[in-house]
TIVONU-672481 format. One record per residue: x, y, z of N, C-alpha, C in turn; residue number from 0. Coordinates in steps of 0.05 Angstrom, whole numbers, plus 5000, padded with zeros to 4 digits. Example, Ala and Ser with C-alpha at 12.3 -4.5 7.8 and 13.67 -1.06 7.14 Angstrom:
% TIVONU-672481
ZATI|5264|4886|5156|5246|4910|5156|5264|4934|5156|0 $
ZATI|5257|4955|5142|5273|4979|5143|5258|5001|5157|1 $
END
This chain:
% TIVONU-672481
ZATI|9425|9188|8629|9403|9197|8611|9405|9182|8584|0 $
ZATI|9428|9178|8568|9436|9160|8540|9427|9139|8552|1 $
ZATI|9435|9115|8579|9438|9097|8579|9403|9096|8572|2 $
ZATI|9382|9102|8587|9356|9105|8590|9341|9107|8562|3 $
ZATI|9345|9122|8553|9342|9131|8523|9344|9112|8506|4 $
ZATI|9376|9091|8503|9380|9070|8501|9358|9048|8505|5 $
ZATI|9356|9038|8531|9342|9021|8535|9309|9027|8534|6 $
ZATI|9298|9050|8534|9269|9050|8520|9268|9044|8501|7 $
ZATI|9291|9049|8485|9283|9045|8454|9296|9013|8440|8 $
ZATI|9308|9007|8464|9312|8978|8451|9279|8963|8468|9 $
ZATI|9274|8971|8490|9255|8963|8505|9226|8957|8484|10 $
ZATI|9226|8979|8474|9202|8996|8451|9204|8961|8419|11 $
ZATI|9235|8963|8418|9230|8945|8397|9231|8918|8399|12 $
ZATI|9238|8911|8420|9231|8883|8437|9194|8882|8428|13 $
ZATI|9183|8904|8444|9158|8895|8449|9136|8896|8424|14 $
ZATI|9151|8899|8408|9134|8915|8385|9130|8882|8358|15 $
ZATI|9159|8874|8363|9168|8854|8345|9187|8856|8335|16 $
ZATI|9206|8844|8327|9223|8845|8301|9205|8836|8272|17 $
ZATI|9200|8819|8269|9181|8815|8244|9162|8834|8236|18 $
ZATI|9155|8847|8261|9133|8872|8249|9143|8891|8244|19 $
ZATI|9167|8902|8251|9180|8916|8235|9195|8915|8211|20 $
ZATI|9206|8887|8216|9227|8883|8187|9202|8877|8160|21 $
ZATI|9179|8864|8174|9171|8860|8147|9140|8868|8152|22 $
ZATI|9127|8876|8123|9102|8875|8108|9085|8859|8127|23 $
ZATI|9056|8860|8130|9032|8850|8129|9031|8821|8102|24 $
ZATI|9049|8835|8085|9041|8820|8060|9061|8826|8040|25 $
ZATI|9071|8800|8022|9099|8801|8014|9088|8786|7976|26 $
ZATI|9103|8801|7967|9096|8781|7947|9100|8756|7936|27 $
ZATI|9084|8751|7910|9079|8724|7906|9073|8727|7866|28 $
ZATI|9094|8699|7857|9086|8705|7816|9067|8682|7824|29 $
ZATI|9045|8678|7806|9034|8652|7809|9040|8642|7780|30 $
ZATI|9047|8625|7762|9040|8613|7740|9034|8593|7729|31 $
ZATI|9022|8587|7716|9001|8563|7701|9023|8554|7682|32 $
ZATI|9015|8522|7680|9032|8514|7655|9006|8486|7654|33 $
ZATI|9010|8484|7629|9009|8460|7617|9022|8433|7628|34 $
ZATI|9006|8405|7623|9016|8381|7628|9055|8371|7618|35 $
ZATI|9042|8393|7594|9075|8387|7578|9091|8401|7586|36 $
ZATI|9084|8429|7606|9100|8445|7609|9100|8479|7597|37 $
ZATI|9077|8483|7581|9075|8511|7563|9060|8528|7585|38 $
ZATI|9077|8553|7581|9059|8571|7604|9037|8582|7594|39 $
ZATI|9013|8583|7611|8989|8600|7603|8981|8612|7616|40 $
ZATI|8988|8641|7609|8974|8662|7624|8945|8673|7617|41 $
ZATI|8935|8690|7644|8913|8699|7642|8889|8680|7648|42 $
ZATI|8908|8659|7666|8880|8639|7679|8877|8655|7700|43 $
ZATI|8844|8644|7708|8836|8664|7739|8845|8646|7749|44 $
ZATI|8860|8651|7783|8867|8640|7800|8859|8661|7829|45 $
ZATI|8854|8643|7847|8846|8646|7879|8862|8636|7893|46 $
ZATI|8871|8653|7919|8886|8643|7928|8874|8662|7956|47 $
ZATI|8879|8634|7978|8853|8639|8007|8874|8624|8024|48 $
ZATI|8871|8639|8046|8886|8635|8079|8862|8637|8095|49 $
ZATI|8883|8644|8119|8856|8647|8141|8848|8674|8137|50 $
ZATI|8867|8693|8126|8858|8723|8126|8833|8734|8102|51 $
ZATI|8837|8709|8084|8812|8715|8059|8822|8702|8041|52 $
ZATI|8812|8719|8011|8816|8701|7982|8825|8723|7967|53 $
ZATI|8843|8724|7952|8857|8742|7930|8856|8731|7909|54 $
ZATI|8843|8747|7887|8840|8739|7862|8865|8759|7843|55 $
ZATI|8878|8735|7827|8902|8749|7803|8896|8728|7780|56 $
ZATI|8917|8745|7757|8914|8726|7737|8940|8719|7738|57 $
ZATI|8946|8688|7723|8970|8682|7722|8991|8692|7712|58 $
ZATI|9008|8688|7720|9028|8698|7698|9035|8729|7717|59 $
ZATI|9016|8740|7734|9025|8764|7750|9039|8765|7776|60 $
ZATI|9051|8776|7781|9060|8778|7818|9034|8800|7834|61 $
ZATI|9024|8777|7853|9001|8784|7873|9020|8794|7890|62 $
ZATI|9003|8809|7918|9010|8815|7943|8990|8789|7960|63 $
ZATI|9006|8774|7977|8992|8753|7997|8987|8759|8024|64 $
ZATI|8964|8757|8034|8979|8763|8062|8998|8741|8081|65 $
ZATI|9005|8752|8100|9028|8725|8112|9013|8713|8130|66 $
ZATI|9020|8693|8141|9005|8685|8155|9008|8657|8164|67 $
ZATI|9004|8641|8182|9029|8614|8202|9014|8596|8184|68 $
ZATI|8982|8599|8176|8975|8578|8152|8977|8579|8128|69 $
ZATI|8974|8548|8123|8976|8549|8088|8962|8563|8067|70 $
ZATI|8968|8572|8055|8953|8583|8026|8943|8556|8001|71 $
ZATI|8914|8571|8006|8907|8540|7977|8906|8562|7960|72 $
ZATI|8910|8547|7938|8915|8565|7906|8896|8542|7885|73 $
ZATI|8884|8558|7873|8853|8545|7854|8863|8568|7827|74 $
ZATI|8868|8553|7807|8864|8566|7786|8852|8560|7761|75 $
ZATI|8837|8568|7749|8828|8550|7722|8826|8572|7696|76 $
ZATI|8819|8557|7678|8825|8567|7650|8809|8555|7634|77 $
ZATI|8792|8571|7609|8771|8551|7601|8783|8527|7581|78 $
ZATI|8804|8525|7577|8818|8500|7556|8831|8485|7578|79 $
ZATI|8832|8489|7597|8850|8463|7610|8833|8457|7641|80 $
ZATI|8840|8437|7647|8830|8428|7671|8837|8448|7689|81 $
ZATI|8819|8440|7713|8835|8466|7740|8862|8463|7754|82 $
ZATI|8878|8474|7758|8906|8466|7772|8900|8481|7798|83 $
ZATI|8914|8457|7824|8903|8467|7848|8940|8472|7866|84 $
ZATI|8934|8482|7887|8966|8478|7902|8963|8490|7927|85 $
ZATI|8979|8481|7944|8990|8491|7971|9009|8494|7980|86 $
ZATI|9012|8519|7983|9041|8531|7991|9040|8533|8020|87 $
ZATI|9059|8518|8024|9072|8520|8061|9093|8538|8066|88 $
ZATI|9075|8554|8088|9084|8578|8099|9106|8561|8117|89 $
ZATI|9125|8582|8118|9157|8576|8135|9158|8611|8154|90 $
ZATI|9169|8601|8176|9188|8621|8194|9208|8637|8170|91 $
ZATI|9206|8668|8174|9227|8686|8168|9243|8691|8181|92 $
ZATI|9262|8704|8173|9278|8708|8188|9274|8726|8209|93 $
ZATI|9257|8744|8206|9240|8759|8227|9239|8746|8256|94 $
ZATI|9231|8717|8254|9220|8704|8277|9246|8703|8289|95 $
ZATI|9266|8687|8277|9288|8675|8290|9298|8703|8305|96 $
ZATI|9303|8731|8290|9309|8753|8304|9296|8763|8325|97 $
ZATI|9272|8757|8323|9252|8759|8342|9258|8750|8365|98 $
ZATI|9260|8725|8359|9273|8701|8387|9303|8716|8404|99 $
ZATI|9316|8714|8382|9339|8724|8395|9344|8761|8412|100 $
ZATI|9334|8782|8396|9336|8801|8404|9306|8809|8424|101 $
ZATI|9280|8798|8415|9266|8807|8430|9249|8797|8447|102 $
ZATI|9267|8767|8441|9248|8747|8458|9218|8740|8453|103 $
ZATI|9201|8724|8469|9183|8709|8465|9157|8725|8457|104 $
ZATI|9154|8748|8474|9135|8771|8476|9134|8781|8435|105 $
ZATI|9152|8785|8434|9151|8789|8408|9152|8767|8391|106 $
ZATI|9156|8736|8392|9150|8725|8373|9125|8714|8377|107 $
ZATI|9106|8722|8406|9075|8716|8401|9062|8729|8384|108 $
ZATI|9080|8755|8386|9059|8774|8365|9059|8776|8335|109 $
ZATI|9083|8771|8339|9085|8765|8305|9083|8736|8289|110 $
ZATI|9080|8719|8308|9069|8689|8300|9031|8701|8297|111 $
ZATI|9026|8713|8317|8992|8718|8320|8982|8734|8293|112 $
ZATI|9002|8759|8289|8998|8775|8265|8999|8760|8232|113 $
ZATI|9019|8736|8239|9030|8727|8211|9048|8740|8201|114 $
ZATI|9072|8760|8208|9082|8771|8201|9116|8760|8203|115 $
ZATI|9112|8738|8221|9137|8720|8214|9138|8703|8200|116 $
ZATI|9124|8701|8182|9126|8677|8159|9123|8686|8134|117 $
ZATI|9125|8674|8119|9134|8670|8093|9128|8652|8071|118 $
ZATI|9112|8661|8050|9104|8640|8025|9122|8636|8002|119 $
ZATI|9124|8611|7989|9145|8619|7966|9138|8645|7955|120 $
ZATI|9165|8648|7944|9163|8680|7930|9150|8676|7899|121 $
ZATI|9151|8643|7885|9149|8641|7852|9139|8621|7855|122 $
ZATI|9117|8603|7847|9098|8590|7843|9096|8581|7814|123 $
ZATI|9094|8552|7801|9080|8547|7782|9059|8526|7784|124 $
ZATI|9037|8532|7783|9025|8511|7778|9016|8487|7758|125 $
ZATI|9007|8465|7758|9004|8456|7731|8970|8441|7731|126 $
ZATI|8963|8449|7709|8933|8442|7694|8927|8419|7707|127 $
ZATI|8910|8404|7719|8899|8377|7721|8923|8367|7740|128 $
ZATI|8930|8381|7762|8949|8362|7782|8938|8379|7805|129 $
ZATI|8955|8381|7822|8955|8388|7856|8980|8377|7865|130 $
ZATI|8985|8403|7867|9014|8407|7877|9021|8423|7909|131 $
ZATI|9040|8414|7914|9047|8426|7935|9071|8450|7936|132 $
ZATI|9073|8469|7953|9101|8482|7945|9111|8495|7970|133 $
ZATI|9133|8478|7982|9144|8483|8009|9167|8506|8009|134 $
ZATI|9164|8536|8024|9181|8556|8028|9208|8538|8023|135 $
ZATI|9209|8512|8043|9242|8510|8045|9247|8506|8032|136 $
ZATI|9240|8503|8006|9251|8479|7978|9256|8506|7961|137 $
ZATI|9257|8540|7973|9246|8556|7942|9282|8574|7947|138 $
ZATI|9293|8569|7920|9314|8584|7917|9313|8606|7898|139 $
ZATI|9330|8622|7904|9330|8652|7899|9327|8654|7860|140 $
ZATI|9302|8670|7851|9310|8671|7824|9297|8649|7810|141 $
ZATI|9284|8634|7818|9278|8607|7797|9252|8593|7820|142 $
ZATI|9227|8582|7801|9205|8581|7810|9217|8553|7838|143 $
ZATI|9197|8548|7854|9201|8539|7877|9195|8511|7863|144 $
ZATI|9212|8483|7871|9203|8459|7862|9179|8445|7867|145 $
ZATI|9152|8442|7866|9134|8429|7879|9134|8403|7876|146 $
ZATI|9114|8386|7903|9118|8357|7919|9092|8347|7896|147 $
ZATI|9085|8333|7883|9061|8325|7882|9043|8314|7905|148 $
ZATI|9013|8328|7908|8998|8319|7935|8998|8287|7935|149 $
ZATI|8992|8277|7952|8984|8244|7960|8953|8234|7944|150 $
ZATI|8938|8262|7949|8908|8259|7929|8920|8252|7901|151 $
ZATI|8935|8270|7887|8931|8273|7860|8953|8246|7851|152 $
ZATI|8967|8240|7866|8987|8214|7867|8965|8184|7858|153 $
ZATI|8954|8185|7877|8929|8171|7887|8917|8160|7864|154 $
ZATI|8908|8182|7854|8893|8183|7826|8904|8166|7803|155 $
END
């Protein structure tokens, strides 16, 4: 009867996901604006759009994002400075890899399908008149995530 009990309920969390349990629909996110030189400015409007929609914050705040296997574009502007643009690349959580391992494939379709195995940087800065990029793997704990400059704004 334990053994049974047992295995429904590991059965139950196999099928359900690990990611959808361990984590949120939606995780947060600081966005912040700086200057060419580097000065922060808050209280620019910024947008920030996936496949799930567009969230509007001001800088300088921590948004809720939703998760999701695509990228997030981030548009922000301010009436003294040019617009600062960026893309944050979503990465696998740890959710997924647990997923894989404890509940197998069934559950990492669903939580790849939901978005709930991935993950956006947690700290964001953007800067005025560039386009930036900002890859999960590059973001360490405590301190804003390093961004790539795009190939467009290189270009330029």
């Amino acid at each position: 009867m334990l053994q049974t009990r047992i295995l429904l309920a590991l059965s139950a969390f196999a099928i359900t996901g690990c990611a959808s349990v361990m984590n949120d629909s939606t995780h947060p996110m600081k966005v912040e604006t700086l200057t060419q030189d580097g000065k922060l400015v808050a209280g620019a409007e910024c947008k920030l759009s996936n496949d799930y929609g567009v969230i509007s914050a001001k800088s300088g705040d921590t948004t809720q994002v939703r998760r999701s296997s695509k990228d997030l574009d981030i548009a922000c502007t301010h009436p003294e400075n040019p617009q600062a643009q960026a893309r944050a690349i979503s990465r696998a959580n740890a959710g997924m890899f647990g997923n894989i391992i404890i509940g197998g494939g069934v559950g990492a379709i669903i939580d790849h399908t939901k978005g709930t195995a991935y993950t956006y940087p947690t700290w964001v800065q953007l800067v005025f008149g560039k386009t930036l990029v900002f890859d999960r793997s590059a973001e360490k704990d405590g301190k804003p995530t390093v961004p790539a400059e795009s190939t467009a704004t290189a270009a330029k």
